[in-house]
N, C-alpha and C positions, 0 to 999 in steps of 0.2 A: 893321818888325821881324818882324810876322808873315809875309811876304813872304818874307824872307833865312830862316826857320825851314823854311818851306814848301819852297824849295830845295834845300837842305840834306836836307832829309828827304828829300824825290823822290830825289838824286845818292844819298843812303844807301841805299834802296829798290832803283836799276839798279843796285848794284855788288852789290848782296848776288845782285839776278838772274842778275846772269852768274856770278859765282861757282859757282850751283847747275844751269849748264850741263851735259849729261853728253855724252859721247864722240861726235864728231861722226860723225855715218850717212855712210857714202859711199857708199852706195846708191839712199835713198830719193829720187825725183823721177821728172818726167817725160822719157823717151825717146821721141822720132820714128827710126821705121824708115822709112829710105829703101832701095827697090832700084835694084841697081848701076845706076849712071849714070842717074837719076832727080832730076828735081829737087822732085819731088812725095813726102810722105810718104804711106806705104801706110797707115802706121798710129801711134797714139804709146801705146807701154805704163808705165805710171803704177805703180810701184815702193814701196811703205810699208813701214817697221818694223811688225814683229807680236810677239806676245808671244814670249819664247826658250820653247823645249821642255826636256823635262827627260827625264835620261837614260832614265828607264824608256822612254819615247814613242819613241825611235830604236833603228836597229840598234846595235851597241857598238861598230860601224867609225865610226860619224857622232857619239860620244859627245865626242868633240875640240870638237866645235865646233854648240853649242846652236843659237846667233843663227840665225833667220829671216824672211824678209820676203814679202810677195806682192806679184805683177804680176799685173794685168787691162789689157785690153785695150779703147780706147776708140773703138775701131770695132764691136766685137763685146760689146755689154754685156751678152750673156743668160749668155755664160760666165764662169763663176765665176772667181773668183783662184785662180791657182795658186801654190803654196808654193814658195819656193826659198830656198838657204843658199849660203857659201859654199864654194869647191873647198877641199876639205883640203891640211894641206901642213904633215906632221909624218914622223918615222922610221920608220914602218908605213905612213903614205899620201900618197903626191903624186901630187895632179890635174893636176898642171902638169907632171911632167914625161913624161908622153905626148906634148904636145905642144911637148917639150924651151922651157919657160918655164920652168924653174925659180929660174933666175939673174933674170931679170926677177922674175919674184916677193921672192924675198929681198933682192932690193935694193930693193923698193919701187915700181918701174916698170909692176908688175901685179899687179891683181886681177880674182879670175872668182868669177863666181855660178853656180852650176848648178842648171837648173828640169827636168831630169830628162831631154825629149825637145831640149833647148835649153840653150845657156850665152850669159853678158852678161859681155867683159871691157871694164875702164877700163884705159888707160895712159897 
């Protein structure tokens, strides 16, 4: 009996954990950078959630959108992480459509991060 109780409680216990899951990062992890037609990584940059910032901390152009993450670099550990967010993509600013993404974007097919001298898209 105490056995089936103990069960019971554990199965109670994961479901109440996933429940308290929150919004899944599609960011954070690690990327190997390979150069063109290489079959060797040069390097692999290592991606994490960081706290969001709050409007006062940004320009009022970057107020759309707090969320930010850092990349370092695991070939080069003396340098710090660098900050980056995602490319905006609202009625006053679209990052995507310089480089005519835009329709990828809103349909879902793409997203970009921009780290300032550098961007990272998934599609």
């Amino acid at each position: 009996m105490k056995t089936i109780f103990f069960i019971v409680l554990m199965l109670f216990c994961t479901s109440l954990s996933a429940q308290n899951k929150s919004e899944i990062d599609l960011w954070s992890g690690s990327y190997a950078i390979y150069p063109k037609n290489d079959e060797v990584a040069a390097d692999t940059l290592v991606i994490k959630k960081v706290k969001n910032l709050t409007a006062d901390q940004v320009p009022s152009k970057l107020e759309a959108d707090l969320a930010r993450w850092e990349v370092a670099s695991t070939r080069d550990s003396k340098k710090e992480a660098i900050t980056i967010r995602r490319f905006l993509s609202n009625d006053e600013d679209d990052e995507y459509k310089e480089f005519g993404w835009t329709a990828l974007h809103k349909s879902g097919k793409m997203n970009c991060i921009d780290g300032g001298h550098f961007f990272i898209c998934q599609t």
